[in-house]
C-alpha positions in Angstrom: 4.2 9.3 8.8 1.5 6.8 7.8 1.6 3.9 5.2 1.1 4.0 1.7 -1.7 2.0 1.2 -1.6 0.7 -2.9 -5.9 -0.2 -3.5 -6.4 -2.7 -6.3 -7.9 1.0 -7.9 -4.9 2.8 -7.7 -2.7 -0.2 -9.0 -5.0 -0.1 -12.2 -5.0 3.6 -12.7 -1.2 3.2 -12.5 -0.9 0.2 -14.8 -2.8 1.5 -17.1 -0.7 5.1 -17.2 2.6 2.7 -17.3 0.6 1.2 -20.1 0.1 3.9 -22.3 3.9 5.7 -21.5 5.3 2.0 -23.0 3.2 2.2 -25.9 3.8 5.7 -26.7 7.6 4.4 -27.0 7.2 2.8 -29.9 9.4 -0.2 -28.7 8.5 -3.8 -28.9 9.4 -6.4 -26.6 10.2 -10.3 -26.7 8.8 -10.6 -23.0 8.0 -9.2 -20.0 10.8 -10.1 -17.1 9.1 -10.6 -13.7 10.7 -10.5 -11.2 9.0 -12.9 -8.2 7.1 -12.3 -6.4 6.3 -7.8 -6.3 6.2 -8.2 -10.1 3.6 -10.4 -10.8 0.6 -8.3 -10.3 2.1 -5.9 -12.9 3.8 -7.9 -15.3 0.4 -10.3 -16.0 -1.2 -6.8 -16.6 1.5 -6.1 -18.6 1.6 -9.9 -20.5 -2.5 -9.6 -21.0 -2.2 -6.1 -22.6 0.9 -6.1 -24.5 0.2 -10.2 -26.0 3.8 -10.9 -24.5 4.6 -13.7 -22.6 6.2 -14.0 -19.1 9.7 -14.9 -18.1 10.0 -15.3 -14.0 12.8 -14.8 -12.1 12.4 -16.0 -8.4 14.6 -12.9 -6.1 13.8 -11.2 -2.8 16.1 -9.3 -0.6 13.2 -8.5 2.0 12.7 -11.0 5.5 9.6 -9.5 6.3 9.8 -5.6 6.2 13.6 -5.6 6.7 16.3 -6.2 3.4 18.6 -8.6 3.4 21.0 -10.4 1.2 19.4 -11.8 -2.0 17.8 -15.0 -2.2 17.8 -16.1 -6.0 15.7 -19.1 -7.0 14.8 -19.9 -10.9 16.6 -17.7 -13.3 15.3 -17.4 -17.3 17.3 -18.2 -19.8 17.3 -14.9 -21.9 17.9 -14.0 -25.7 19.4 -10.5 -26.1 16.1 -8.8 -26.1 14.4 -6.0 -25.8 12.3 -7.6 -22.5 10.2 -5.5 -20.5 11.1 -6.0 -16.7 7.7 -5.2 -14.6 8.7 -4.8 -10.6 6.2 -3.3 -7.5 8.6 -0.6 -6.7 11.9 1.2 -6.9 12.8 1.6 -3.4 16.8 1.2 -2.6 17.7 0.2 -6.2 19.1 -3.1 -4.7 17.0 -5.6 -6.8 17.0 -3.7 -9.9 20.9 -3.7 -9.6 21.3 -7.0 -8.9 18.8 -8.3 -12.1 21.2 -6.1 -14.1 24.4 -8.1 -12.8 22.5 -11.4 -13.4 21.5 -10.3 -17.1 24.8 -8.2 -17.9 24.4 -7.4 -21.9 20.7 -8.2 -21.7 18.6 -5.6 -23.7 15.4 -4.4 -21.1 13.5 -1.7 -19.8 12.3 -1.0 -16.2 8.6 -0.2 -15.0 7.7 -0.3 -11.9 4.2 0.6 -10.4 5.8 2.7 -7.5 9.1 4.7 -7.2 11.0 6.7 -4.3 12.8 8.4 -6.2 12.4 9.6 -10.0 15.2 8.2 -12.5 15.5 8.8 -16.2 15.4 5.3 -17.3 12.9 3.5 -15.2 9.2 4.0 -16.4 7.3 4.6 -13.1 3.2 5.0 -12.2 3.7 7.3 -8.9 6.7 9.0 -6.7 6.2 7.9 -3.1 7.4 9.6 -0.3 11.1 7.9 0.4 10.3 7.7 4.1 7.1 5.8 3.7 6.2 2.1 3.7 4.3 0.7 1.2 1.4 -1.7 1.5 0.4 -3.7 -1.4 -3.8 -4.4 -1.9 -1.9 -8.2 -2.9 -0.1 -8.1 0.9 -2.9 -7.4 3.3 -5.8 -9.7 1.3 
């Protein structure tokens, strides 16, 4: 099976869908949680649309195209919330899992620009194949 290839196009078609779900909600955020580094592209759409500022979290399980154990680097100091945490995609579940352990009691809820599998409480743009690899527009610049 071939690549998903993610254009700049698609990203803001699915941005701005994530956009409108998150406003239709009603809720209101302190700040957008971004994880580092698949979340930046959507959480600064996010930050510029929603007047919210950024809190970044520095984690990667991936070496390359294969996951490993996490590497965590700066972690926010959070109030209670509600924050808005913006990732790329919901692949394994892995790094959402593990930002959840990190900020256990933490008030936030999950968008993500690309999902392999549809779950009731993450907010996602598109359902990918879960056999597929994805290639970011922001990877192969």
């Amino acid at each position: 099976m071939d690549n998903y290839y993610l254009s700049y196009d698609k990203f803001t078609e699915l941005a701005y869908k994530l956009l409108d779900d998150i406003k239709k909600s009603g809720r209101e955020y302190q700040a957008i949680l971004c994880p580092l580094r698949g979340g930046f592209f959507l959480s600064y759409f996010m930050s510029n649309h929603l007047k919210l500022p950024i809190r970044y979290l520095e984690i990667s399980s991936y070496t390359g195209t294969e996951q490993k154990g996490f590497t965590i680097g700066n972690i926010p100091d959070l109030d209670k919330g509600p924050f808005l945490l913006c990732d790329d995609i919901h692949d394994s579940g892995n790094t959402i899992r593990k930002i959840r352990e990190i900020f256990a009691g933490i008030d936030f809820d999950i968008a993500v620009v690309l999902t392999k599998k549809p779950l009731d409480d993450v907010l996602y743009g598109e359902l990918v194949e879960s056999d597929r690899w994805i290639d970011f527009f922001w990877e192969v610049m």
